[in-house]
C-alpha positions in Angstrom: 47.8 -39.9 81.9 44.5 -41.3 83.2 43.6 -38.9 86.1 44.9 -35.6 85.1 45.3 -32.9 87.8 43.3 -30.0 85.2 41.9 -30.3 82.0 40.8 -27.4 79.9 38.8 -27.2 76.3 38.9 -25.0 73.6 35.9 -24.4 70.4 37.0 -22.7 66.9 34.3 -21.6 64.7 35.7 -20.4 61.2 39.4 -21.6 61.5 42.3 -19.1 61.3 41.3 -16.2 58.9 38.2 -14.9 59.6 37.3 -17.3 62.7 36.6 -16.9 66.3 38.1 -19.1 69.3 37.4 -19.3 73.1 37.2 -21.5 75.8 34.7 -23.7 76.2 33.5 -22.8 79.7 33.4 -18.9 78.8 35.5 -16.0 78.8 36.2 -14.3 76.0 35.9 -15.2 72.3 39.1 -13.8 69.9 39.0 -12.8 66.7 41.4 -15.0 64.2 42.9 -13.7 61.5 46.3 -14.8 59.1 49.0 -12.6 59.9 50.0 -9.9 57.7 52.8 -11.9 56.8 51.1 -15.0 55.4 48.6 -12.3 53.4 46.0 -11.6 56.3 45.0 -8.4 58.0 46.9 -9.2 61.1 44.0 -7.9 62.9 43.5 -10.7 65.2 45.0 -13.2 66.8 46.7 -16.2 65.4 47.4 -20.2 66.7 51.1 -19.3 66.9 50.7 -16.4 69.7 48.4 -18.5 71.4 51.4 -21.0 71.3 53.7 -18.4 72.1 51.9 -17.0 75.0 51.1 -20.3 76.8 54.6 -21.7 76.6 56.3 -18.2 78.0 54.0 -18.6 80.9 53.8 -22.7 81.2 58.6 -22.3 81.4 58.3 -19.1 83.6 56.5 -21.4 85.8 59.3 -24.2 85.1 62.1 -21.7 85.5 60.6 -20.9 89.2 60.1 -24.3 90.5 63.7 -25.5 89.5 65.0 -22.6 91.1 63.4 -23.1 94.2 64.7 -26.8 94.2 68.0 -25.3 94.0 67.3 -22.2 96.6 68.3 -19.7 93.7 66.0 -16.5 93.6 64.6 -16.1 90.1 61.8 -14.3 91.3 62.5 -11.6 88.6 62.7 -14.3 85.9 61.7 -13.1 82.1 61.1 -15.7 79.6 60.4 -15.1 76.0 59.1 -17.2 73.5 58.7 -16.5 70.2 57.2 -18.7 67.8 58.2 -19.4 64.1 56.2 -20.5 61.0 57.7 -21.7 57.8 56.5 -24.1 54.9 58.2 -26.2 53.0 56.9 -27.7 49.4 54.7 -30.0 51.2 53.5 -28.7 54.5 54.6 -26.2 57.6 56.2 -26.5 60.8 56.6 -24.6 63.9 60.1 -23.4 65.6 60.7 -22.2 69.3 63.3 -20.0 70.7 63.0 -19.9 74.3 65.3 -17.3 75.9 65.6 -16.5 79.8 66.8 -13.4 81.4 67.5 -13.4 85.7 68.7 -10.5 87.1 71.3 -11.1 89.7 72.6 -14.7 88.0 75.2 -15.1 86.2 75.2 -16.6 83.0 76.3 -20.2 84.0 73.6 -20.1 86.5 70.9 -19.0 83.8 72.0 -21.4 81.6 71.6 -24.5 84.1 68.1 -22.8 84.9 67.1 -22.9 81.3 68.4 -26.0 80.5 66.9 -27.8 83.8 63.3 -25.7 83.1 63.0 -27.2 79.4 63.1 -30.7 81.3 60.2 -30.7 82.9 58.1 -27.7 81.0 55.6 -29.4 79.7 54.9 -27.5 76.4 58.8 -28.4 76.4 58.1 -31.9 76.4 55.5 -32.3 74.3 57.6 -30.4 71.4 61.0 -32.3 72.1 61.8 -34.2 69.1 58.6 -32.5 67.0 60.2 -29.0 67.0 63.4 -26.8 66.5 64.0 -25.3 69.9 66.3 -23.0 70.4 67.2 -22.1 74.3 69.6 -18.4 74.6 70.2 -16.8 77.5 69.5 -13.5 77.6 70.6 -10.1 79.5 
């Protein structure tokens, strides 16, 4: 895309265990650290929940704008994201499970909203065919 409506930039200093990460026009730096499951402390923050967090709130958003082209109230919408890291013999790879929870809907109607949401979500896009995703209705 040439004239993109936002941009945003991030800086890493020290890379994953040990390192620090912020954005680039301030706020807050975080501590980075392996997980205690890959042998780390676990007593920082790690690429994946950075993942994780950005793409719960990036479909939430998607989740609420293809309800309201529908006139559906998912005002009480919960999406969860979690994020999964394996390895292989050569290299690793990231997984997605995106699940969606909407009081009041029933499960058909969820299901269309999940489905519809990981259309246009752009996290969603830019992992379609790089990824496993998994979508599950929740609740």
């Amino acid at each position: 895309m040439a004239n993109p409506l936002f941009t945003t930039k991030a800086i890493s200093k020290g890379g994953r265990a040990g390192g620090k990460v912020a954005l680039a026009n301030g706020g807050p730096w975080f501590h980075t650290e392996h997980d205690k499951a890959l042998g780390g402390s676990g007593e920082g923050a790690n690429p994946e929940q950075f993942f994780a967090l950005g793409y719960a709130n990036c479909f939430n958003g998607a989740v609420l704008f293809v309800a309201s082209q529908k006139k559906i109230d998912a005002s009480k919408a919960t999406v969860t994201v979690e994020i999964g890291l394996s390895k292989d013999e050569t290299s690793f790879a990231l997984s997605a499970k995106l699940g969606l929870a909407v009081p009041g809907l029933d499960r058909a109607q969820v299901q269309e909203l999940l489905e519809a949401a990981h259309q246009i979500c752009p996290y969603s896009k830019a992992t379609r065919g790089n990824i496993e995703v998994e979508l599950v209705v929740e609740g």
